[in-house]
N, C-alpha and C positions, 0 to 999 in steps of 0.2 A: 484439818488444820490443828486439830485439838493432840492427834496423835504427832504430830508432826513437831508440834513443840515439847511431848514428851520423852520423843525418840532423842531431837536435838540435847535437852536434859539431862538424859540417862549419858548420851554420848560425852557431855562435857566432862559429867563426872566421871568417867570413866577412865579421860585422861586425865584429869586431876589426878586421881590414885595409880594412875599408873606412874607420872611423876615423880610423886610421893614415895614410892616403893623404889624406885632408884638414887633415893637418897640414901648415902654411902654411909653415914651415921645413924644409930639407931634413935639416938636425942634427938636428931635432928629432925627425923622422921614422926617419933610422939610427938613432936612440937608440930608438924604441920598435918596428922590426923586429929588431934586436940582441937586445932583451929576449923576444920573441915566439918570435922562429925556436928556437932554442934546445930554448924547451917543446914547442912544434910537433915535432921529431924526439924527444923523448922518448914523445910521446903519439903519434905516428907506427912508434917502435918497438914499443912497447906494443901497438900494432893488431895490426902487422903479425905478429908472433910469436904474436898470439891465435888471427888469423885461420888462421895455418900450421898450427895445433895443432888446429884445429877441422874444417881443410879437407883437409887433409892425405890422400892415398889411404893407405890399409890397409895397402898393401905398404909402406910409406914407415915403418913402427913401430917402428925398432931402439929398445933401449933407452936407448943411448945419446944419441941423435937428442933423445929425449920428453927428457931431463935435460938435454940443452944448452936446450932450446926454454922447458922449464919455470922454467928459471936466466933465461933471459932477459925471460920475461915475470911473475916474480914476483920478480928482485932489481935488476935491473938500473934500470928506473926508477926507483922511490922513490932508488934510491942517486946516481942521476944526475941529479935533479933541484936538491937541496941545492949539489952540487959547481956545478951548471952558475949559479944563485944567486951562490952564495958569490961565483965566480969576476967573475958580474957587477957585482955591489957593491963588488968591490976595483977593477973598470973605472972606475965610477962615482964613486967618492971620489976 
């Protein structure tokens, strides 16, 4: 299931940038990899701090370790998403 939703993922964005890459101006086109990239390392962060939490060997379990990992994949995006937004909309205006 777990792969299933990352293949679905990898596939969306895949057409996104292919999209993207058919836009006939090249402004037009930093203007919608500007807006992309962004979410892309957020959902990139998101992964990767999942994956580390999931895949992680045994010996690797301080507690401190599962609290920075847990902080990152349960606060960290939703709060950096809005910011990362915001900051694009004030680009944009």
């Amino acid at each position: 299931l777990c792969f299933g939703c990352f293949v679905f993922i990898v596939m969306s964005y895949v057409q996104v940038f292919r999209a993207v890459l058919r836009i006939p101006a090249q402004q037009g086109r930093h203007k919608a990899f500007s807006t992309c990239l962004p979410h892309l390392a957020v959902v990139s962060l998101f992964l990767r701090t999942v994956m580390f939490s999931h895949v992680k060997p045994p010996s690797i379990s301080s507690s401190a370790l599962v609290l920075v990992v847990t902080v990152l994949y349960s606060m960290v995006p939703p709060v950096a998403n809005p910011l990362i937004y915001s900051l694009r909309n004030k680009e944009i205006k």
